[in-house]
C-alpha positions, 0 to 999 in steps of 0.5 A: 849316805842315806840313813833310814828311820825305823817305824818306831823312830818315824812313831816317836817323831812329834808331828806339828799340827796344821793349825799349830794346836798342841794336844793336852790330857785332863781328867783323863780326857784327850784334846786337841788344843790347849783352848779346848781344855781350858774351856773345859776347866772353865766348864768344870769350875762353873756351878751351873754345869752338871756335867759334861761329856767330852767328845760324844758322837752324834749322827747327823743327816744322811749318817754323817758323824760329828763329834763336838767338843763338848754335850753340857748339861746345865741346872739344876737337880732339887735336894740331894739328887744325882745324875746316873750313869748306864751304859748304851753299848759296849764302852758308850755311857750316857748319863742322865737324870732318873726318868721317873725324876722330876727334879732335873730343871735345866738343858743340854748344850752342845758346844765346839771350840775352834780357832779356824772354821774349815769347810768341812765344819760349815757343813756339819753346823748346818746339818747340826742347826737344821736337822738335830734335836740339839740345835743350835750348835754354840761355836766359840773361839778365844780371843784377847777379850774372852770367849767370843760367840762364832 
């Protein structure tokens, strides 16, 4: 005989990933694997690291979108100086330093953390280097050594 699952039950079920990659939450942040959020906890650890934005969404060339793991603001701010925080659209916040500050002496990189480069990710990087203010796009992977530039 046949039993079938609710749709609560089939919900409840813990899909494996394709890549074999176990989803985590820290800082109340969501990522798709473990390596990812260890970066971030090395990122959050570093003193050169003003902060980091998880997951933004960028627009690339010809409206695709990409989400890279990481946008990490890097330097310095003189004396007792903050970053400042506004919101662009319902639920989207930037954060950026005061636009009459001058004491912000640093950069943006744009960071992903991936373990296998699929097709579709060749294609958003070229896009990404060739045509965003941000490029280039820094793509590492954990091996036994540390991080290793992609």
């Amino acid at each position: 005989m046949v039993t079938r699952m609710t749709s609560q039950e089939f919900k409840n079920l813990a899909h494996k990933s394709k890549y074999n990659a176990v989803r985590c939450e820290i800082d109340g942040h969501k990522f798709d694997s473990k390596i990812e959020a260890e970066y971030y906890r090395e990122l959050k650890a570093d003193p050169t690291v003003l902060h980091v934005d998880v997951h933004p969404t960028v627009t690339l060339a010809g409206g695709v979108r990409f989400r890279p793991d990481f946008l990490v603001w890097r330097g310095t701010l003189e004396g007792n100086r903050q970053l400042h925080r506004f919101e662009v659209a319902p639920g989207m916040f930037e954060v950026v330093p005061e636009p009459w500050d001058k004491s912000f002496k640093g950069y943006l990189e744009v960071i992903e953390i991936k373990g296998v480069i699929t097709p579709d990710f060749r294609t958003k990087r070229k896009l990404f280097d060739q045509f965003h203010p941000l490029a280039p796009l820094k793509v590492f992977r954990k091996t036994r050594k540390g991080w290793e530039a992609i």
